[in-house]
C-alpha positions as CSV (number, residue, x, y, z in Angstrom):
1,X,0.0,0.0,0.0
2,X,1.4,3.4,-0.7
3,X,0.7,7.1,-0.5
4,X,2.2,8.8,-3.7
5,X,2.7,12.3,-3.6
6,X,3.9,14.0,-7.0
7,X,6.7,16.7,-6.6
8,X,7.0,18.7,-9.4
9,X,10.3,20.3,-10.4
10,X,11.5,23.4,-12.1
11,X,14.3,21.6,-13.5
12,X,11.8,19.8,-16.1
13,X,11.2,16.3,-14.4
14,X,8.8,14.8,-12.3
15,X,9.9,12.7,-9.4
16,X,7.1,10.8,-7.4
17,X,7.8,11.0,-3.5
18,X,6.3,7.5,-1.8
19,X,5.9,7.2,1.5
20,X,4.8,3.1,2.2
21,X,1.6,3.1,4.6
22,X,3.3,0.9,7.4
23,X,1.0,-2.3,8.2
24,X,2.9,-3.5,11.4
25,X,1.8,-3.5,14.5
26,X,4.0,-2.2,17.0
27,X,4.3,-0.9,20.4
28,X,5.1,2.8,21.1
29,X,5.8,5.1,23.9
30,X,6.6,8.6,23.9
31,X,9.4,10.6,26.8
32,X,8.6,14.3,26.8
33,X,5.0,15.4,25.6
34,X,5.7,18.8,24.7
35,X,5.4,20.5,21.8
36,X,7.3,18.1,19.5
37,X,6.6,15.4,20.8
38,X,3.6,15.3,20.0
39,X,4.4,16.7,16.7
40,X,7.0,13.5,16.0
41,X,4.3,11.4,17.3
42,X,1.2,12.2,15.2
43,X,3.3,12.2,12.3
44,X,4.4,8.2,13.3
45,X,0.4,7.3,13.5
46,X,0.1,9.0,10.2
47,X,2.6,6.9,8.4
48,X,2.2,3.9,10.9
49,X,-2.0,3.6,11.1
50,X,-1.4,0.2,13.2
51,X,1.4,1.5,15.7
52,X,-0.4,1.7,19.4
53,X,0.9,4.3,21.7
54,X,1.2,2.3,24.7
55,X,3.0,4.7,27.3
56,X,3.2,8.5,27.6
57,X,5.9,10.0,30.2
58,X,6.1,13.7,31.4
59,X,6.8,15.5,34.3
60,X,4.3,18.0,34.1
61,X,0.8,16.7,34.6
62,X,-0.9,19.1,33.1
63,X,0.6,18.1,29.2
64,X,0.9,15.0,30.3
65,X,-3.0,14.5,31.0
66,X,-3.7,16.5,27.7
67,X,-1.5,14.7,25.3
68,X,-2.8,11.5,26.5
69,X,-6.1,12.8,25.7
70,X,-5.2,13.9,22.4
71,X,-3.2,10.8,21.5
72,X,-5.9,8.5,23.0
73,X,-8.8,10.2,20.7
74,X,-6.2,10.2,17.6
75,X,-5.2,6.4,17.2
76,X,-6.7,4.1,15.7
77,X,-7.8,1.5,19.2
78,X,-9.3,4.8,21.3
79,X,-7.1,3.9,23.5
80,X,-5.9,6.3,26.4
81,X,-1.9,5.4,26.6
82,X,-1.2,5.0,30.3
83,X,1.3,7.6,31.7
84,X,4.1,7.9,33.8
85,X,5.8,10.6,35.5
86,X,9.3,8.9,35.8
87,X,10.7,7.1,32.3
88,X,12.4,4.8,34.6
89,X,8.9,3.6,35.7
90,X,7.8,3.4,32.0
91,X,10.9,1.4,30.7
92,X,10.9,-1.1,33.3
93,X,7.4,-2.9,31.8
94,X,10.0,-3.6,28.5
95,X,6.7,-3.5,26.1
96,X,7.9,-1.3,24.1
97,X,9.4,-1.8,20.4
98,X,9.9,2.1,19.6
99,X,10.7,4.9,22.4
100,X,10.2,8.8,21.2
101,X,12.4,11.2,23.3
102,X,12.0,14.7,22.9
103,X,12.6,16.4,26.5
104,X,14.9,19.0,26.5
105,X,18.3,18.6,25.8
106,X,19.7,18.3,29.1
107,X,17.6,15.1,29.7
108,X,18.3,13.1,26.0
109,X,20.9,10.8,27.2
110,X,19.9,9.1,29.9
111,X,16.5,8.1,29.2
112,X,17.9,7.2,25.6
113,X,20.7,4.8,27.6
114,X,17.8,3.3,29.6
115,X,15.3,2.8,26.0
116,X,18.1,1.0,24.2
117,X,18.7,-1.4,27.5
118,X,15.0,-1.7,27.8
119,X,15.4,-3.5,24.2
120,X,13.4,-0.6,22.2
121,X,14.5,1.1,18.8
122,X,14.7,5.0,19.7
123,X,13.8,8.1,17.5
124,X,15.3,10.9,19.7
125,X,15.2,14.5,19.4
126,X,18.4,16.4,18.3
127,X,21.1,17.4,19.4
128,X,21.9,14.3,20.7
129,X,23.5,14.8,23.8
130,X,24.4,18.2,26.2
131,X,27.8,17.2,26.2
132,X,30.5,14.7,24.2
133,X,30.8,12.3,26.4
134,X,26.9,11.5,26.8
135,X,26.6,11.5,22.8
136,X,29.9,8.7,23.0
137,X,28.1,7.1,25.5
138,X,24.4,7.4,23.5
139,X,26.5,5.9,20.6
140,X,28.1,2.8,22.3
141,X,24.6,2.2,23.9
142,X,23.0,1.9,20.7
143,X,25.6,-0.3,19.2
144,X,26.1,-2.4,22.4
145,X,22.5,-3.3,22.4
146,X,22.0,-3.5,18.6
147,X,19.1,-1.1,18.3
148,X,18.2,1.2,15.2
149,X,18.3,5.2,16.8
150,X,17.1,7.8,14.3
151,X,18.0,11.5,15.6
152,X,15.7,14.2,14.6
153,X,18.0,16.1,12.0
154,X,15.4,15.9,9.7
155,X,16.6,18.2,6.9
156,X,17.6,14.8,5.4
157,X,13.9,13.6,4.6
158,X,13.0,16.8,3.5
159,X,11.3,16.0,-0.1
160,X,12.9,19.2,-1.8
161,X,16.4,19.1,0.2
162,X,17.0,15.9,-1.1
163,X,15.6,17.0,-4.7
164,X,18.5,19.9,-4.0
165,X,20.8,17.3,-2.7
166,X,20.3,14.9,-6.0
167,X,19.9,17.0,-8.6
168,X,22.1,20.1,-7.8
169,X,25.0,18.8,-6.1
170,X,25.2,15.2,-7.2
171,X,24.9,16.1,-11.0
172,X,28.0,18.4,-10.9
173,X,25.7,21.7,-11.5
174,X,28.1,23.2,-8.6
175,X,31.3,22.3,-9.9
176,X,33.6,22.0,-7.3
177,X,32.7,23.2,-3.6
178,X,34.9,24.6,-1.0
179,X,33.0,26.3,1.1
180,X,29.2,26.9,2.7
181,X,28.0,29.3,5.2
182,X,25.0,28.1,7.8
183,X,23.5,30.8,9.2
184,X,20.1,31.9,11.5
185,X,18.8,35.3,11.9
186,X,15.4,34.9,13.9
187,X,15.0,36.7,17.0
188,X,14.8,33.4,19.0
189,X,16.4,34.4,22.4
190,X,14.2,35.2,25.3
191,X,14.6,38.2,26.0
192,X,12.1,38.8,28.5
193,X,13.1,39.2,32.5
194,X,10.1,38.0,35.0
195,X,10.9,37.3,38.2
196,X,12.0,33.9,40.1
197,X,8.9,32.0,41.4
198,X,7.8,29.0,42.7
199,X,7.5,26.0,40.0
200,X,3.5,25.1,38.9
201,X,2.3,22.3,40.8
202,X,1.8,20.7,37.9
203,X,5.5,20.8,37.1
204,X,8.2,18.6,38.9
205,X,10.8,20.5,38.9
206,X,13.1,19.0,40.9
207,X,12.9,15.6,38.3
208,X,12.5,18.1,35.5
209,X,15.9,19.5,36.4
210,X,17.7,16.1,37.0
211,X,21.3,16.2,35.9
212,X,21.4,20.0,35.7
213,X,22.8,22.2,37.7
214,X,19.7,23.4,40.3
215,X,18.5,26.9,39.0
216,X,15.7,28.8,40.9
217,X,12.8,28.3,38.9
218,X,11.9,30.9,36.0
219,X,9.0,30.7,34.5
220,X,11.3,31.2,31.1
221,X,12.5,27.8,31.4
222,X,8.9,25.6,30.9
223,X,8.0,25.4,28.3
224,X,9.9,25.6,25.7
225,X,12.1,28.5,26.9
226,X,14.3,26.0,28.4
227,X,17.1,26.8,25.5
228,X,17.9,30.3,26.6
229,X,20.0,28.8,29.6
230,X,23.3,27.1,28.8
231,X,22.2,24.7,31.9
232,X,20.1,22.5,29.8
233,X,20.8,23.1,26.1
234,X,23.5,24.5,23.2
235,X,22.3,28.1,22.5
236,X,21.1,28.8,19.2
237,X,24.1,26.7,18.2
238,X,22.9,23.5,19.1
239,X,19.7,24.2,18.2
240,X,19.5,25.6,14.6
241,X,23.2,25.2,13.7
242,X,23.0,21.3,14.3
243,X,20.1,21.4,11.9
244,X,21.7,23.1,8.4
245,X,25.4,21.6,10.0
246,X,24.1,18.2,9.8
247,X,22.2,19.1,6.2
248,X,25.6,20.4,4.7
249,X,27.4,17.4,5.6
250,X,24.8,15.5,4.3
251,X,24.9,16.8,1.4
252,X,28.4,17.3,0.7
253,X,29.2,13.9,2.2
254,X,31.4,15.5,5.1
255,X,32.5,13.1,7.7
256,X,33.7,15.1,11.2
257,X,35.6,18.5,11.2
258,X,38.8,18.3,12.2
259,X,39.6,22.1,13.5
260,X,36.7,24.2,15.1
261,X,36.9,27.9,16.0
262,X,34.5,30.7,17.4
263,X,33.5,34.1,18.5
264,X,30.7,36.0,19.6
265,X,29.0,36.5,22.6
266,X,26.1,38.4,24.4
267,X,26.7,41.6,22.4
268,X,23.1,43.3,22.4
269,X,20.7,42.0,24.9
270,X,22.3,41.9,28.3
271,X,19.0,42.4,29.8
272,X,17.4,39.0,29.6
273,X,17.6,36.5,32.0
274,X,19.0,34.3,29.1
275,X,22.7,33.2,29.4
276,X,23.1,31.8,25.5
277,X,25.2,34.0,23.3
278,X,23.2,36.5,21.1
279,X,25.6,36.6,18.6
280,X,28.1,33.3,17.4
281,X,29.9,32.8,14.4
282,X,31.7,29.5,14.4
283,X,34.5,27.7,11.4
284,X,34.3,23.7,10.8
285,X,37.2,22.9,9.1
286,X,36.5,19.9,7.6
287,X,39.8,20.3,5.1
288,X,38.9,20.7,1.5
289,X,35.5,22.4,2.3
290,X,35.3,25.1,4.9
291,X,31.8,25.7,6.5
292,X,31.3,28.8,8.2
293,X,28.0,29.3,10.5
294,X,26.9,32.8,12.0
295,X,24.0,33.5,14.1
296,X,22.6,36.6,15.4
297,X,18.9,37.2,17.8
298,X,18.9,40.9,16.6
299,X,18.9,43.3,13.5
300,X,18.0,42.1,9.4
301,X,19.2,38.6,7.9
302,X,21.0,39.4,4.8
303,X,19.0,37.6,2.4
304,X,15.2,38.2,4.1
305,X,14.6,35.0,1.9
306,X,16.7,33.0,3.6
307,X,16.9,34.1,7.4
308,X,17.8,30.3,8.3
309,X,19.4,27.8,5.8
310,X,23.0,27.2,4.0
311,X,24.4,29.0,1.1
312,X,26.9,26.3,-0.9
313,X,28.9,27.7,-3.1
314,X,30.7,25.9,-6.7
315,X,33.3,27.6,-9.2
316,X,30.0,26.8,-11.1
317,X,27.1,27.7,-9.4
318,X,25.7,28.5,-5.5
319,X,22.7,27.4,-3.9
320,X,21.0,28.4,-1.0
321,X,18.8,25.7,1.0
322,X,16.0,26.1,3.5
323,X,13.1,24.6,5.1
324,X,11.2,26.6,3.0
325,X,13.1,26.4,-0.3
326,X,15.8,25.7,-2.9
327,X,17.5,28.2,-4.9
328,X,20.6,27.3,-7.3
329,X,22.0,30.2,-9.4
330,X,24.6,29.2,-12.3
331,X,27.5,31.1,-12.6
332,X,27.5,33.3,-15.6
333,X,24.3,32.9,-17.0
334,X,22.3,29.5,-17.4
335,X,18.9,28.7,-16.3
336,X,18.2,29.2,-12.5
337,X,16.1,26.8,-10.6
338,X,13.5,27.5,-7.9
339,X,11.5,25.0,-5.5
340,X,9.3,25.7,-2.9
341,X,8.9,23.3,0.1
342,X,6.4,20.3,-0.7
343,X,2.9,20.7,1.2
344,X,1.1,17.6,1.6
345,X,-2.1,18.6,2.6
346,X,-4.4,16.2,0.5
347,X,-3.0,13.4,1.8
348,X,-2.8,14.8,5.1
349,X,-5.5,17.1,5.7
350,X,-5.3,17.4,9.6
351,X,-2.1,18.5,9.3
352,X,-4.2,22.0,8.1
353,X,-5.6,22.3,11.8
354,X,-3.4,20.9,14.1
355,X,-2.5,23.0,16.9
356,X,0.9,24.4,16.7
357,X,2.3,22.1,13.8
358,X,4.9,23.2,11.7
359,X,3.1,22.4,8.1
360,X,6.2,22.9,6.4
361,X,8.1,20.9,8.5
362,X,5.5,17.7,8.6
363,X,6.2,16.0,5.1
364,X,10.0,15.6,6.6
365,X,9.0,14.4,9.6
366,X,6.4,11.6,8.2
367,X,9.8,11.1,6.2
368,X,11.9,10.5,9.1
369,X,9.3,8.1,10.7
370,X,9.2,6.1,7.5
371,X,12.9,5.6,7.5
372,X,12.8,4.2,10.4
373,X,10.7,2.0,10.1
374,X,12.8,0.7,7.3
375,X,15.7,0.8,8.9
376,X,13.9,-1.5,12.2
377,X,12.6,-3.9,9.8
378,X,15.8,-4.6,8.3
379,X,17.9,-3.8,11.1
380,X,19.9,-1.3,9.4
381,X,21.5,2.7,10.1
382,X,18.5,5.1,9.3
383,X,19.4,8.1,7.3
384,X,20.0,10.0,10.4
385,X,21.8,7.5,12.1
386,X,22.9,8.0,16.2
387,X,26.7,8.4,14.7
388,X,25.8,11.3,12.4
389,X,23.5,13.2,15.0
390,X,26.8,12.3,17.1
391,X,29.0,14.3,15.0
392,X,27.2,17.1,14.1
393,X,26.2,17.9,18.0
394,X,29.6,17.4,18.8
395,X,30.7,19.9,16.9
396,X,28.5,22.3,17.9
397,X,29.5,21.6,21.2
398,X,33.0,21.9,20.3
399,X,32.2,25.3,18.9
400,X,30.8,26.7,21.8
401,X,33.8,25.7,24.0
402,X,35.7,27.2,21.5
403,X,33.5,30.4,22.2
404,X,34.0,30.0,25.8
405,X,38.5,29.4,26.0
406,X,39.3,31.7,22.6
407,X,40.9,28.9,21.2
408,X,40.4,26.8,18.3
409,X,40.0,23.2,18.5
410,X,41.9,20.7,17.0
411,X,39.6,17.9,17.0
412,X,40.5,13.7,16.7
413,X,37.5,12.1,15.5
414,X,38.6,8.5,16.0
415,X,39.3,9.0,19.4
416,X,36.7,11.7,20.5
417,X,39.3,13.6,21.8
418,X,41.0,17.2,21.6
419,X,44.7,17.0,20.4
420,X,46.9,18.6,22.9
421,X,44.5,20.7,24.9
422,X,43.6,18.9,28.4
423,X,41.6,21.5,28.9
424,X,39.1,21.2,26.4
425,X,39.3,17.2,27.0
426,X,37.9,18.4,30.8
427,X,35.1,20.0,29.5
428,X,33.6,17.3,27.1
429,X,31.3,16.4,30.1
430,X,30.0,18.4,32.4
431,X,29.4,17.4,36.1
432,X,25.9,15.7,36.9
433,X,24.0,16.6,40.3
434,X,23.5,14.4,42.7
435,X,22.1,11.3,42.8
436,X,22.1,11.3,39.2
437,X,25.4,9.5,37.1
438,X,27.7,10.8,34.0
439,X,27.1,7.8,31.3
440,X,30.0,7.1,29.7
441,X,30.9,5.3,27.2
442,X,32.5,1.9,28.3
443,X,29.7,1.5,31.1
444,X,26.4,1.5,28.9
């Protein structure tokens, strides 16, 4: 059985995109019922009408009660998935074949660890890990246990970003390429200032927290917010860089960058509560092709077109890449070549009304879920495989210790090591609070 929806391209052809209806049944539950979770979620039922959403875990009761509501009414068996407030509580039953994971950052490796143990394949929300050694450890898990683990860099399903990928870049219109800039302009740092308070009762804080340094509770941080604090994510760099990093190297067929420098800093808004630079601009040197990444929460994106995406650039041609879009221009004259981000609403019509969905963002998604699938069924590396969302968090983690020392990185990706700077080696994982334990990677 399969859905086909026709992409239609301004290079001439027509490509048909299928996405296979999955028949199987299988056993789902879901850490983190936030905003996209449920979003990953929905989009699994959509491509997966026979999966049942056993187990729903959050620490706020609140979105916990309502997304089992909503997940309850939207599956196919009615069935209300029974929650949990502690994933440790849901992962001991071992029912379940796939584990979703998108909590914030600060809480992706252990209950990632724990899924794999539990013997469940894992879709998990990127970046990876908060720190290197939890995305080593992340990695070794998955392989010790021999589990499929798709990250959420999802740029790599997206129908026309691989129509860019395969028809631009892989038929030579580029020419040779040496270098790409990555880039985000949107005013995403918090930058209001309210007050400390007392957490919700409906909120946990104290598990909510877990690893992470104990902050007084702002009511920034839930939900959502949570990235503006260096205590439980990346910055803008792990957010948004990760994304177009990972899509470059995708692309270009990059493996890890080998040198890693930054600058930048909180340069406009010292108001806000937020501690996450305003301003970054970080180099992966990944030898023959330089990729350059700048962000800044303030003031006009250069190209109002493209205020988050890459611009690769060939002695022959450049193109420019978003969620949104595609544009490749050929050097010197030649035919120029436009393509809009695939919709996919008649096939999907509740993706019209559903509350707080990125639409654009969905057809990648439903993408994603398929691959994995795939990948489970033949126990194979999805196309956003735990080792790529490995290497492209790392080095946005590397970049933002580069930030911190004002030194550049010489980076060993065989050994997961800095070369010559013990320093840097120190700070590839941060200290966990009490009770909870550092995973590393040769005790998974």
């Amino acid at each position: 059985m399969l859905r086909r929806t026709f992409l239609s391209t301004a290079a001439g052809s027509l490509a048909a995109s299928q996405l296979p209806v999955d028949t199987k049944p299988r056993r789902v539950g879901l850490i983190g019922t936030g905003w996209y979770g449920k979003a990953d979620l929905i989009r699994l039922l959509q491509v997966s009408p026979n999966a049942e959403v056993v187990s729903l875990c959050d620490v706020d009761k609140q979105m916990l009660a309502a997304a089992a509501d909503q997940i309850g009414a939207r599956q196919a068996s009615k069935k209300k998935p029974r929650t949990y407030a502690d994933y440790r509580e849901m992962l001991k039953q071992k029912d379940l074949d796939i584990v979703l994971i998108a909590t914030p950052d600060h809480w992706h490796a252990l209950p990632m660890i724990e899924a794999v143990k539990s013997g469940a394949d894992v879709y998990c929300q990127k970046p990876i890990s908060l720190d290197v050694i939890e995305g080593q450890a992340m990695l070794a898990a998955a392989r010790k246990y021999n589990k499929v683990v798709q990250i959420g860099t999802q740029r790599r399903s997206t129908p026309h970003l691989i129509e860019a990928r395969d028809r631009i870049i892989k038929e030579g219109k580029l020419g040779k390429i040496a270098y790409a800039e990555v880039y985000c302009y949107y005013h995403m740092r918090a930058k209001n200032t309210p007050p400390d308070a007392a957490p919700p009762a409906h909120l946990d804080y104290e598990m909510w927290t877990g690893p992470a340094p104990m902050r007084p509770y702002n009511p920034i941080v839930h939900p959502r917010s949570w990235r503006a604090f260096e205590e439980y994510g990346n910055g803008i760099m792990g957010d948004m860089c990760v994304h177009m990093l990972d899509m470059v190297r995708w692309m270009l067929d990059l493996g890890a960058p080998t040198k890693i420098s930054s600058a930048g800093g909180i340069l406009i808004d010292k108001e806000s509560k937020a501690n996450i630079p305003d301003t970054q601009e970080a180099t992966f040197d990944f030898g023959s092709i330089k990729v350059n990444w700048t962000h800044r929460s303030w003031g006009h994106p250069p190209d109002p077109a493209y205020p988050w995406g890459a611009t690769i650039y060939g002695d022959k041609g450049t193109l420019k890449a978003s969620v949104m879009s595609y544009d490749f221009t050929p050097l010197g004259g030649g035919q120029p070549v436009h393509k809009d981000v695939t919709y996919e609403f008649e096939q999907y019509p509740e993706d019209r009304t559903e509350k707080d969905l990125e639409r654009h963002v969905a057809p990648a998604i439903r993408g994603h879920m398929v691959d994995l699938l795939q990948a489970i069924d033949k126990r194979s590396k999805p196309v956003a495989d735990i080792e790529q969302g490995y290497i492209s968090s790392t080095a946005c983690i590397l970049a933002n210790l580069a930030l911190k020392t004002g030194r550049t990185i010489n980076w060993d990706p065989v050994k997961g090591r800095a070369i010559g700077d013990e320093e840097i080696n120190r700070m590839l994982m941060r200290p966990y609070r009490k009770p909870w334990v550092h995973p590393t990677p040769d005790k998974v």
